[in-house]
N, C-alpha and C positions, 0 to 999 in steps of 0.2 A: 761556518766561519764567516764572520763580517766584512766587509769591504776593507773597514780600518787593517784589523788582524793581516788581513793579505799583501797588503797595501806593504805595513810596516816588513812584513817576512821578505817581501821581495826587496825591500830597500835593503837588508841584513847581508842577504843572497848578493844584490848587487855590490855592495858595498866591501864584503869578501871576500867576491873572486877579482874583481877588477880594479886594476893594478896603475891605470893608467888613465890622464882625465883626453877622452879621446869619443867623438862622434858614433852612437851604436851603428851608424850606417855609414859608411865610407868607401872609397874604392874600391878596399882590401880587402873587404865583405863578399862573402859570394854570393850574397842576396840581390836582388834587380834593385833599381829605383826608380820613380819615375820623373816626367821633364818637369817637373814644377819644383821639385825637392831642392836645396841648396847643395846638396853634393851633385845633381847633375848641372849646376851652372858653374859648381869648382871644375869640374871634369871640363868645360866648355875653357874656360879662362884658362888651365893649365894649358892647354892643345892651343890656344891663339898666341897663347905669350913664349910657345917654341917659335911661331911665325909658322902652324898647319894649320890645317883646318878640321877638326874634330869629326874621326873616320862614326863612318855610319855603323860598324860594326862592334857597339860597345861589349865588354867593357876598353878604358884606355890599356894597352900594352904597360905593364911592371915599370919599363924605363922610360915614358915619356912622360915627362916633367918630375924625374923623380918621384913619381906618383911612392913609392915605396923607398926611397931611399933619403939621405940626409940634403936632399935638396931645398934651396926656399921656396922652389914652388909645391913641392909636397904636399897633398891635401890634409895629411896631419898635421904638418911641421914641427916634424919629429924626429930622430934619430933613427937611422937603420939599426935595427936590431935583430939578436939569432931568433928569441921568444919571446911575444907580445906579453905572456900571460894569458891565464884564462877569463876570458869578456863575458860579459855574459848580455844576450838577449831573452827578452823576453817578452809576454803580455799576459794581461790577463782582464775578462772584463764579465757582468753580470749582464744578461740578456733578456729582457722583458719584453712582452707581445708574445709572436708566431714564434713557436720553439724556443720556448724561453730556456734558460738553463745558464751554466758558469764555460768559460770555453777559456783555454788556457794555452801558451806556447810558452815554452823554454828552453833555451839554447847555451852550448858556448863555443865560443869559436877563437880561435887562436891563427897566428899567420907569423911569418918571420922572412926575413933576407940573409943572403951569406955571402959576402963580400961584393956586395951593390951588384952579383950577375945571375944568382939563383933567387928566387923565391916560393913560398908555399903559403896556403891556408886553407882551414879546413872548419867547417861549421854542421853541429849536429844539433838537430832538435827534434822535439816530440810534442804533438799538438792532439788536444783534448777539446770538443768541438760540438755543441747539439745540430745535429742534422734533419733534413725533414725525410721524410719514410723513403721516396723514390733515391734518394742521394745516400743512405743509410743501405737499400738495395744493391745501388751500382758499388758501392764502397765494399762491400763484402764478395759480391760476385767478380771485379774484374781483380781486388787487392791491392788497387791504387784508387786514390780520391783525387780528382780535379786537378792534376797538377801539381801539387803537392808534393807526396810521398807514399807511399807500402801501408798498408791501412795494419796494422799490427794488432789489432783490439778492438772491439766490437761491445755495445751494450746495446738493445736493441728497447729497453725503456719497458716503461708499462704504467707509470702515473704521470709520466715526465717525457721528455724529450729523446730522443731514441739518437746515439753519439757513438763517435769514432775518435778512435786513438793513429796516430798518423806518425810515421817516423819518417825525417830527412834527412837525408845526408847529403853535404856536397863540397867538392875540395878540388884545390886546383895545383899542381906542381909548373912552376914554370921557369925556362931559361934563358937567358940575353947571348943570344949566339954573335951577336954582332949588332952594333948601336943600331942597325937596322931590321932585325931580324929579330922573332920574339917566339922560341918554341913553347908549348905549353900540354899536359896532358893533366885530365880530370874527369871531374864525375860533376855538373851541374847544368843550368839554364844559360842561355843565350839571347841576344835579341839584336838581329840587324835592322837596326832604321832608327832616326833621331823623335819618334812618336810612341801617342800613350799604345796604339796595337802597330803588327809590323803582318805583310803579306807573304812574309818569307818564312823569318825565324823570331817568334813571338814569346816575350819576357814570360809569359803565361804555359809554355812549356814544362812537364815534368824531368827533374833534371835527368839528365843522362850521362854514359860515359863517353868522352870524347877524345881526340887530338886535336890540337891548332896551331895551323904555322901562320905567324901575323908579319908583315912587312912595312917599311916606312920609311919613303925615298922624299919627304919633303912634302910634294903636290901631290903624290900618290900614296894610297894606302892598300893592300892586298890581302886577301885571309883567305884561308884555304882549312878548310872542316871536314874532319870525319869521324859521325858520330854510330855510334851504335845504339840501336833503339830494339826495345822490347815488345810483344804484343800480347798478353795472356788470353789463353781460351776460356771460353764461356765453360765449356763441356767437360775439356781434360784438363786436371792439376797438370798441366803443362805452361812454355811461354817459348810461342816464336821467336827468331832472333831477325832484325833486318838491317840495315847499313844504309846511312845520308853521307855521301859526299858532297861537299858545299863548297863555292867560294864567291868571292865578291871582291870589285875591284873599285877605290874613290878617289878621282879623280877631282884637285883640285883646277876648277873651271875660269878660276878669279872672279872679281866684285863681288864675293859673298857666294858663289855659286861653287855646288859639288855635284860631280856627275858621276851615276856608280849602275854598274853592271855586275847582275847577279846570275846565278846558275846552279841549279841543285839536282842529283838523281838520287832515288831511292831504290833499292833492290832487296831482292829475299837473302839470306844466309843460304837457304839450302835450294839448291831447284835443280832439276835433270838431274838428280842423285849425287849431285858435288855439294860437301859441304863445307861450310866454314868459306862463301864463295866471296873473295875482293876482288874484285875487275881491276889489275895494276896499272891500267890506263886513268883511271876515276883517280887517283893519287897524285897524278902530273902534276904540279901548277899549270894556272894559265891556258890549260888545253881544254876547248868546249868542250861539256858534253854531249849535245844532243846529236853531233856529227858520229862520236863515239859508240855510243848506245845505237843509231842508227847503224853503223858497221857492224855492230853485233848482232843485229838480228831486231831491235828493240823490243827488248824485252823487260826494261825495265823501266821507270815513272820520270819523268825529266821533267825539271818549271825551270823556269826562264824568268827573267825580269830585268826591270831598270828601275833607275830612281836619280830624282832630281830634288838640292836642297837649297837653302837660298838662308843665309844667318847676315843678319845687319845689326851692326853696331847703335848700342845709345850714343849721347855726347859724356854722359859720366858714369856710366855702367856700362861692361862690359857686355857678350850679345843679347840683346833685350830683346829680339827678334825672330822666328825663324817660320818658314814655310817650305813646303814637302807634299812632295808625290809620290806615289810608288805604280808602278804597274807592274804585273804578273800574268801570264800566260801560261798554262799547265799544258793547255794543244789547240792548235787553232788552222784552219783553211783559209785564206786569205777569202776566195772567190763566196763561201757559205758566209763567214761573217760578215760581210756586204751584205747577206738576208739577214743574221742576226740571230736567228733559231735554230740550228743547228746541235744539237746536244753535245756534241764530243768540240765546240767550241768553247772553251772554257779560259775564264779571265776573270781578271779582280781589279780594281782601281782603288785609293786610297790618298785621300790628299786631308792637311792639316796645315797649324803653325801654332804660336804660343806666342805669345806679348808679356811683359813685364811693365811697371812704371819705373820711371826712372830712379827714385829712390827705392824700390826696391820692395817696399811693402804690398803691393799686390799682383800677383802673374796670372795669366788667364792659358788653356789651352785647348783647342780646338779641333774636332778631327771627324770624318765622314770615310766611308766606305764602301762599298759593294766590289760583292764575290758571286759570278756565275753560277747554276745548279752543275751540280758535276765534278766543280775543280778540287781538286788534293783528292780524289778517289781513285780508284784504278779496280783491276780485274780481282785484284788478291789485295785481302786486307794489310797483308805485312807489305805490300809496297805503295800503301797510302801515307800520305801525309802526315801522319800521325806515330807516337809513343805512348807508350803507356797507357793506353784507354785513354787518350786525350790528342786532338789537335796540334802540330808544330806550329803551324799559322793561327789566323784569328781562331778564337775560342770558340766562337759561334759557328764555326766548319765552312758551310758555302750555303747558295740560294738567299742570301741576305742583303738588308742595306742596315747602317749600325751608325749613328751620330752620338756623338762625345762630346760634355763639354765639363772643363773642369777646373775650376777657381783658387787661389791659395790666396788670403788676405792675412795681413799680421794686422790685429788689433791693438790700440792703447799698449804695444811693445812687452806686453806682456801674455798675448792669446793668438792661438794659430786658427785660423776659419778654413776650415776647407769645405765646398758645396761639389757636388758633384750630379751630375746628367745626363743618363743617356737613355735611347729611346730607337730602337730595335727592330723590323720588318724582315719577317720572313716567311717561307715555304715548309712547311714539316709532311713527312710522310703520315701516308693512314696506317692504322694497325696493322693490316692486311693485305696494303694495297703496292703499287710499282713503287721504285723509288723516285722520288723526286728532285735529287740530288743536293738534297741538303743533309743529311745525314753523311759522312764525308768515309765511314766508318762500313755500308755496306759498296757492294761490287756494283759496278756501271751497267753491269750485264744484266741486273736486277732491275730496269730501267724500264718504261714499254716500248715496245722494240719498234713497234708501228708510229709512234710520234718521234720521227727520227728531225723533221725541222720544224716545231711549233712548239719547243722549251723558254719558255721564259722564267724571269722572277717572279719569286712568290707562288711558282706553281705547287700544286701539292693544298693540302689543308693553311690557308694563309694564318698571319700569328702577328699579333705587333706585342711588344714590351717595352716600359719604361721602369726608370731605377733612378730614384732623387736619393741625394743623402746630405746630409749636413753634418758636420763635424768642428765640434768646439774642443783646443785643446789648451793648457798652461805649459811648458816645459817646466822640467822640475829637477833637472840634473843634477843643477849644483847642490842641492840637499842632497843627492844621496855619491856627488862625487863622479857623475860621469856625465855627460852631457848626452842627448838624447833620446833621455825622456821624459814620456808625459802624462801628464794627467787627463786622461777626456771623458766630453759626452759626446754619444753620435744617435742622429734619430735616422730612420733609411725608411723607406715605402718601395714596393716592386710589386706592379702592376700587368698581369700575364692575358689575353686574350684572343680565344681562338676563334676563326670567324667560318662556320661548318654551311654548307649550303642544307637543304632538307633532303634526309636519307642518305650524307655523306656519311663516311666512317668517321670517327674522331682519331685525331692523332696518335701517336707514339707515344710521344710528351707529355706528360699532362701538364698542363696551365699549372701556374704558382705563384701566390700573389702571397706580400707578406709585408705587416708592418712591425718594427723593431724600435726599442729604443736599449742606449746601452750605455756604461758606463765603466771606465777601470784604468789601468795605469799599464803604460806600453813601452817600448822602442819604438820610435816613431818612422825603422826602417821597413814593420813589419808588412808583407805582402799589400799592399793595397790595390784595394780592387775586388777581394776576395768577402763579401761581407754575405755571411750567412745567418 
């Protein structure tokens, strides 16, 4: 089938389920976005024109600014309604170079309100995808790929590219108990912090099922999380169950400043022979954890953090500005981190911001990282930091430094440029050897036991990688009646290399290096980041 051919089928598709001329990525989506995109600067402009300041734990609460209802601040500005219709998302694009092949996403999602205090929405898709042999491996063995979704389908190729069929699902119910209070229960991804990765709860998460109770007193904003997470075994068609209680508190600090304290424990479902185990204390608002878990015995995974934001106004666009820190602490000794080396001191830092110009045509964003060896791991794999065969926090787990940079320029008013950068240092385990804590996925007790204070970064087998990409797009909505989408090209290069002293073991990992060029017609909400 041709470009053309596909091209026109999807315009057909889009053009007869959707109902409404309305942004494929919007609040009401359950999909992430990131900070460059025009719907996270609507999300920014709703939240200052209540007179808040735009909580760190998006997405925005159903009722603030009418995000869903018949308000004029509404990011659609639209009418509240029972059922949107069915929308539809999609992509689809042709893939030349390393793993070449056709790769395909198709969704539709729908949402609605009932009397401006309930709302719901719900989005299903199914993603067709060439993968290369190692990713094609884990996709069959764990049953989820990357974050994504439940790998459903398998082709493992034989002149071609070797591919995975992926299903998503994600949906959110939620209710306005009180103009300040926002219950909500669902099945998808999260992301605390106003940056492209976050040290806590990362847009790059596989969705899960959750509860959330959001609150918003004005200067203050509060959430309170309790997620359930899955772990499947290597060995037995089985799947652990574990449980994140989370919350986070933002405080507005004035002149642009937001101060926010975060807290998070992880625990098994089953241990000492109880099963189905919730700690009723982990459920409180407001009540630390780590005083908690300590009263119990500690027995189970506790991080800790803070974070500080700082958003400054243009003089004719709204915030054109922001810078951001995050710190995280998984366990630390005051008196050992003064040496530094200690292994079971573990932390992470992360600081950014993003610029816009003032008319608006080009925004720039910014970001740097490092993550200790060791942190989001623990003794037992179900009370590590992770879901689904994937990281809650950064993707790249721990033992790394990870810099970001990423451009959005509007061309001649009619082309979207986006360039992207980032360039990667880390520590990977040997095949056979102790862990070196960046693998976040095995036990700490797998560690060498005798280098108890001489851990540093990048120990273990060292690795740097870089990932350039360049993306030319036209929007092309209004031909087929819906706005966001587009037409693109994207070339990408990913450069992997590991640096083995003589008679070391080689990695885990193997190195992957790959050049791409591609072409096809999108929703312009779909995952970015994700380019294989």
């Amino acid at each position: 089938m041709t470009i053309s051919k596909i091209n026109l089928l999807f315009s057909i598709v889009v053009t007869t389920l959707s109902t409404h001329f309305f942004s494929a990525q919007t609040i009401q989506s359950p999909t992430w976005f990131t900070p460059l995109e025009d719907e996270a600067i609507r999300a920014r402009e709703i939240a200052d024109s209540l007179g808040v300041m735009t909580p760190s734990n998006q997405p925005l609460p159903d009722w603030a600014g009418y995000v869903h209802g018949s308000g004029k601040d509404g990011v659609m500005g639209m009418d509240s309604e029972l059922f949107s219709g069915l929308n539809v998302d999609g992509e689809y694009r042709l893939i030349q170079g390393d793993n070449p092949g056709s790769a395909t996403i198709i969704g539709l999602r729908a949402f609605g309100d009932l009397r401006e205090r309930f709302h719901y929405e719900v989005s299903a898709e199914r993603w067709k995808l060439p993968v290369t042999q190692s990713q094609y491996d884990e996709g069959v063995k764990w049953g989820y790929f990357d974050g994504i979704g439940r790998v459903t389908g398998a082709n493992p190729g034989s002149n071609f590219a070797s591919a995975l069929q992926v299903d998503r699902l994600t949906f959110r119910i939620s209710a306005k108990i009180s103009e300040s209070i926002e219950l909500a229960v669902g099945h998808g991804q999260h992301h605390w912090g106003p940056g492209i990765r976050s040290l806590y709860i990362d847009r790059s998460m596989a969705p899960a099922s959750y509860v959330r109770l959001y609150g918003d007193v004005g200067v203050l904003h509060y959430t309170h999380l309790l997620v359930r997470t899955i772990h499947p075994r290597e060995i037995h068609d089985t799947i652990d169950i574990g449980w994140i209680a989370a919350h986070m508190v933002d405080v507005n600090l004035g002149a642009g400043f937001t101060g926010s304290l975060f807290g998070g424990v992880k625990w098994r479902d089953q241990q000492d022979g109880i099963n189905h185990r919730i700690e009723p204390a982990y459920l409180i608002p407001l009540v630390p954890f780590r005083p908690t878990e300590f009263s119990l015995g500690s027995p189970d995974n506790v991080l800790m953090g803070a974070q500080l934001v700082w958003r400054g106004k243009g003089r004719s666009t709204g915030n054109t500005r922001t810078f951001y820190t995050q710190l995280l602490f998984d366990e630390f000794n005051i008196v050992n981190l003064m040496e530094g080396g200690w292994w079971a001191n573990k932390w992470g830092v992360l600081s950014g911001g993003s610029l816009a110009s003032r008319s608006g045509k080009w925004r720039v964003s910014f970001e740097g990282s490092a993550v200790r060896p060791f942190t989001y791991s623990h003794g037992n794999e179900i009370q590590t930091w992770t879901h689904a065969h994937k990281p809650i926090g950064p993707p790249l787990g721990s033992n790394f430094v990870d810099l970001i940079l990423r451009v959005r320029w509007k061309l001649m008013e009619d082309y979207l440029v986006r360039l992207s950068f980032e360039r990667a240092y880390r520590g990977l385990d040997s095949e056979n050897g102790f862990s070196s804590g960046s693998d976040v996925f095995r036990s700490y007790q797998e560690r060498d036991t005798e280098n108890e204070f001489d851990n540093v970064f990048f120990q273990g087998v060292e690795s740097e990688m870089q990932r350039i990409s360049i993306d030319i797009a036209r929007p092309a909505g209004k031909k087929f009646n819906i706005s966001g989408i587009e037409l693109f090209a994207r070339a990408s290069m990913r450069v992997e290399s590991h640096f083995m002293d003589v008679g070391e073991e080689a990695p885990e990992i193997d190195a992957w290096s790959a050049f791409r060029i591609q072409a096809g017609i999108r929703s312009s909400r779909v995952l970015e980041g994700r380019d294989w």
